[in-house]
C-alpha positions in Angstrom: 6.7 -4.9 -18.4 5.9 -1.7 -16.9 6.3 -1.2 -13.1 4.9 1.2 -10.6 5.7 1.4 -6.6 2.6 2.5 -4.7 2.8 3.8 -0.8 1.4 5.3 1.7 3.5 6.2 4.5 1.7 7.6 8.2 5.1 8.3 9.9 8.1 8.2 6.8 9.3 4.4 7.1 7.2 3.0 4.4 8.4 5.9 2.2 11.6 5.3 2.6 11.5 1.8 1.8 8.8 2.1 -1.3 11.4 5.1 -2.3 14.8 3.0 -2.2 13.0 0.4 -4.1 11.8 2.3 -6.8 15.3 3.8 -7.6 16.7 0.8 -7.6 14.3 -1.3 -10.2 13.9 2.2 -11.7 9.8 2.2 -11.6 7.6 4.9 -11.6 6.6 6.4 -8.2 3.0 7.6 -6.6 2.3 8.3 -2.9 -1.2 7.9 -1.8 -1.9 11.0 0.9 -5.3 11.5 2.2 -6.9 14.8 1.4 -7.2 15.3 5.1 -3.5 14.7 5.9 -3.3 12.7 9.4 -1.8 14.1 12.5 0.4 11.9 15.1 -3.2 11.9 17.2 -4.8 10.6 13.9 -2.5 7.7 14.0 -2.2 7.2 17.6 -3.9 3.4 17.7 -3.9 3.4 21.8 -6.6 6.0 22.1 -9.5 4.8 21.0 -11.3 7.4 19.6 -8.1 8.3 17.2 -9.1 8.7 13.5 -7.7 5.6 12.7 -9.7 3.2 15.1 -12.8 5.9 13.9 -12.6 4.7 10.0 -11.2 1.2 10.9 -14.3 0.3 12.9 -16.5 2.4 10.8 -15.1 1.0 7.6 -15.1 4.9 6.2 -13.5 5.4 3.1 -10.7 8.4 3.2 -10.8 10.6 0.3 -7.3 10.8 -1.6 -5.4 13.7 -2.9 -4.2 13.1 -6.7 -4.3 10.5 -9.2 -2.1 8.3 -11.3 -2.4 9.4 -15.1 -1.7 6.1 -17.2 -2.6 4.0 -14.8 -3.7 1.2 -17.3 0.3 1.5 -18.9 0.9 -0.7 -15.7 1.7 -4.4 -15.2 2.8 -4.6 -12.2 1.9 -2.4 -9.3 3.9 -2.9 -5.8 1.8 -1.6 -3.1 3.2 -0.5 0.3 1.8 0.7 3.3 2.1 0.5 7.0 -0.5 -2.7 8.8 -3.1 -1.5 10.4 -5.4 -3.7 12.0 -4.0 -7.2 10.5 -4.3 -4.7 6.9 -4.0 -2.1 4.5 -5.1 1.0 6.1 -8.5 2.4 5.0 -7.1 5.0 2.6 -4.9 2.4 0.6 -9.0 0.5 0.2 -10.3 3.7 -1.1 -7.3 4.7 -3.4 -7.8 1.2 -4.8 -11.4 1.6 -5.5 -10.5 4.3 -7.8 -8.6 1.9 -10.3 -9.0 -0.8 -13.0 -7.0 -3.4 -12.0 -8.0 -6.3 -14.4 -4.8 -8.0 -15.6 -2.4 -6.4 -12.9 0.1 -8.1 -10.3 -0.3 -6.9 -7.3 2.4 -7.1 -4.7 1.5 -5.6 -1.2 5.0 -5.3 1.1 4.1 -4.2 4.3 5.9 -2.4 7.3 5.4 -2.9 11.2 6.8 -2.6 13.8 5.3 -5.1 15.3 2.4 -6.7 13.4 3.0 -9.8 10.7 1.5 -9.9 7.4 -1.3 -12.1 8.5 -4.1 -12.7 6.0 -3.0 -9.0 4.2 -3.4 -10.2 0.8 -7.2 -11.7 1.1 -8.2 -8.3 2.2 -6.8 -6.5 -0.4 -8.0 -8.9 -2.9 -12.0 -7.3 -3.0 -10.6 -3.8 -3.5 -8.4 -4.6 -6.5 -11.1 -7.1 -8.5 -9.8 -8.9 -11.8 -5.9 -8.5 -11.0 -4.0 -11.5 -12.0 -2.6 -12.4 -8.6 -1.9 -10.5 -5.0 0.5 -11.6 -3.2 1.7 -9.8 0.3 4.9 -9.7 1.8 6.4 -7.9 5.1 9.5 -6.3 4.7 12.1 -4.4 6.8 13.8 -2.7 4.3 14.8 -1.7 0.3 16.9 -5.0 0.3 14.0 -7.0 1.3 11.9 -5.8 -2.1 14.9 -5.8 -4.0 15.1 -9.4 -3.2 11.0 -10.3 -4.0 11.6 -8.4 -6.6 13.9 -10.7 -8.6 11.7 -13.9 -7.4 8.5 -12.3 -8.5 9.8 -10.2 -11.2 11.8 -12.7 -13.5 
């Protein structure tokens, strides 16, 4: 079984989770950036008219820098990013429009600060048609994947 820790990170936590986890179940590694890198404004959710209330509301996609060679070598694909709006923020959607993910697991761990994992998984599940399963998880730290991980993973 071949492994692979996706993440996008906005402000460096979700890295260094997705990072510590990957070391430690020694997968593979790919950060999703946009190819218009955002700014703290960009992420700012208080003002309204930040870019990321701009493509939440208008549903944009967000162009993404790079690509994952191999990506059909991969059965299992952890996916982290930061909840934004109850979800995957809209540049985690458009990076997973790019793939074929018939006959993956999908496992989406989330950071926030403040936000819970909510209904995560159901909204990932139209952007990554015919994987196996998607299942979603919030998690605090390294540890927490470590420990999903050997549930999910044995």
């Amino acid at each position: 079984m071949k492994v692979l820790v996706v993440y996008f990170s906005a402000e460096g936590r979700t890295a260094k989770v997705a990072k510590d986890f990957a070391r430690h179940i020694e997968a593979d590694v790919f950060e999703v950036k946009p190819q218009d890198p955002y700014s703290e404004a960009d992420i700012r959710w208080t003002n309204p008219l930040a870019r990321c209330n701009r493509e939440k509301i208008g549903k944009k996609d967000v162009p993404v820098e790079g690509s994952i060679e191999n990506f059909s070598d991969y059965d299992v694909i952890f996916l982290g990013f930061p909840i934004w709006y109850g979800g995957a923020p809209n540049v985690v959607n458009t990076f997973c429009k790019g793939y074929d993910w018939s006959g993956k697991k999908i496992y989406a761990f989330a950071t926030s600060g403040g936000s819970g994992i909510g209904k995560t998984a159901e909204k990932l599940t139209p952007y990554v048609s015919g994987a196996l399963s998607v299942e979603a998880k919030l998690v605090q730290s390294a540890d927490d994947l470590n420990m999903w991980s050997k549930e999910v993973l044995a």
